[in-house]
C-alpha positions as CSV (number, residue, x, y, z in Angstrom):
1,X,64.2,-47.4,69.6
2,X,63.5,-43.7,69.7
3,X,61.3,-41.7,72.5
4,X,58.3,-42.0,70.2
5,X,59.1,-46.0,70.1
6,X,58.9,-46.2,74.3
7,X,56.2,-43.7,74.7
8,X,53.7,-45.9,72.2
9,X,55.2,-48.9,74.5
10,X,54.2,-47.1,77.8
11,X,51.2,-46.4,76.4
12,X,50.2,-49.4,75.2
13,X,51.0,-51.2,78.7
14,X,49.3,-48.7,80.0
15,X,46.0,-49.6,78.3
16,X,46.4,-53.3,79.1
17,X,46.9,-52.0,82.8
18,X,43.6,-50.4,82.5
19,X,41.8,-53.4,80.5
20,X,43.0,-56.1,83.1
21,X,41.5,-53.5,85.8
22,X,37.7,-53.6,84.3
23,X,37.9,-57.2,83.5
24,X,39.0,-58.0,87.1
25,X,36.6,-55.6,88.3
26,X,34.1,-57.5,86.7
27,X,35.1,-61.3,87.8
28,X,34.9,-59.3,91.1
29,X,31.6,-58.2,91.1
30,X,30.5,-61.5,89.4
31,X,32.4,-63.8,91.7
32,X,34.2,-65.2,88.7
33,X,37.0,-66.9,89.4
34,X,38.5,-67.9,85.7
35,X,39.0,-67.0,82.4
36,X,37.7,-70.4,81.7
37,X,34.4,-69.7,83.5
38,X,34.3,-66.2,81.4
39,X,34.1,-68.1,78.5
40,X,31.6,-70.7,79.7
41,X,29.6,-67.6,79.7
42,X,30.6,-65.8,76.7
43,X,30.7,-68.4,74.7
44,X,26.6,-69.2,74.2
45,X,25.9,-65.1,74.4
46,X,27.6,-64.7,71.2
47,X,26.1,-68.2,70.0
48,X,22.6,-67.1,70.7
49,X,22.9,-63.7,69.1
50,X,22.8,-64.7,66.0
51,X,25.9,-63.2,65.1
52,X,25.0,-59.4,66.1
53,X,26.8,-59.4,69.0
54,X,30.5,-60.1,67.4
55,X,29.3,-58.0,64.7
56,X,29.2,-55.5,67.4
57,X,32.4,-56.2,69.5
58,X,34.2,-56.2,66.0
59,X,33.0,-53.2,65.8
60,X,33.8,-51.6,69.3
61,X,37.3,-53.2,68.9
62,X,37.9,-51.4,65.6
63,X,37.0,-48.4,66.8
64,X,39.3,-48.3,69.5
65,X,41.8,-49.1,66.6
C-alpha cells in the first residue's frame, strides 16, 4: 500500500464515522433502540411507495458514488 492507498482508507472510515453519527442521531431523536426496529419501519415505507422511494435512494446512493 502506497499513501494514496491509506488516505482513500482514512477517508473512507471517515465517512462511515460520519454515517453511523446521523443514523445514531436519528435512533436518538426517535427513541429507536435497534436496527431491527429501523427496519420494522423502513421496510413498509419502501413497500407502500410503490417503488419510487428505492428508485430514489438508488439514486442518492449513486450519486454519492
Amino acid at each position: 500500500m502506497d499513501k494514496k492507498d491509506v488516505l482513500e482508507i482514512a477517508e473512507g472510515l471517515r465517512l462511515i464515522e460520519e454515517g453511523v453519527e446521523r443514523i445514531q442521531s436519528v435512533m436518538r431523536e426517535k427513541k429507536i433502540r435497534s436496527i431491527k426496529d429501523i427496519a420494522a419501519e423502513l421496510i413498509p415505507c419502501f413497500k407502500e411507495d410503490d417503488d419510487s422511494l428505492t428508485e430514489t435512494v438508488i439514486q442518492h446512493l449513486d450519486k454519492k458514488n
